[in-house]
N, C-alpha and C positions, 0 to 999 in steps of 0.2 A: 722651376723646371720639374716635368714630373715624367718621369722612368718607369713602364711597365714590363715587367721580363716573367716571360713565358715559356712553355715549354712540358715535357712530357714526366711523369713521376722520376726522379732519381735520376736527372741530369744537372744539376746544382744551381736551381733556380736560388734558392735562398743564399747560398754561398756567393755566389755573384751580387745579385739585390745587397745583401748587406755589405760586401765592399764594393761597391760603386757607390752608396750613401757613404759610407767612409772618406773614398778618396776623394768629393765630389761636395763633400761636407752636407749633405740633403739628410732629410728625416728618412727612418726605412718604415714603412711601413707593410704588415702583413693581413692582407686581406681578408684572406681565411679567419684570422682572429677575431675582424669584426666581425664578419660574418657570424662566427659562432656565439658571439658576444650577444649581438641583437637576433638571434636565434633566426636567419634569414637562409633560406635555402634557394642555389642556385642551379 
């Protein structure tokens, strides 16, 4: 299953994203980190 949650700065994308992987038992993954990781600009 894979969960994309979106939305506008400082409405609690991440707070959400990480407990739905929680309660949902799923990996959370944060994009932006890849991103920044493999220096990929979107």
């Amino acid at each position: 299953m894979k969960i994309l949650v979106t939305g506008t700065p400082g409405v609690g994308k991440t707070t959400i994203a990480r407990r739905l992987a929680q309660l949902l038992k799923l990996e959370y993954i944060n994009v932006n980190e890849i991103a920044k990781k493999y220096s990929v600009e979107y």
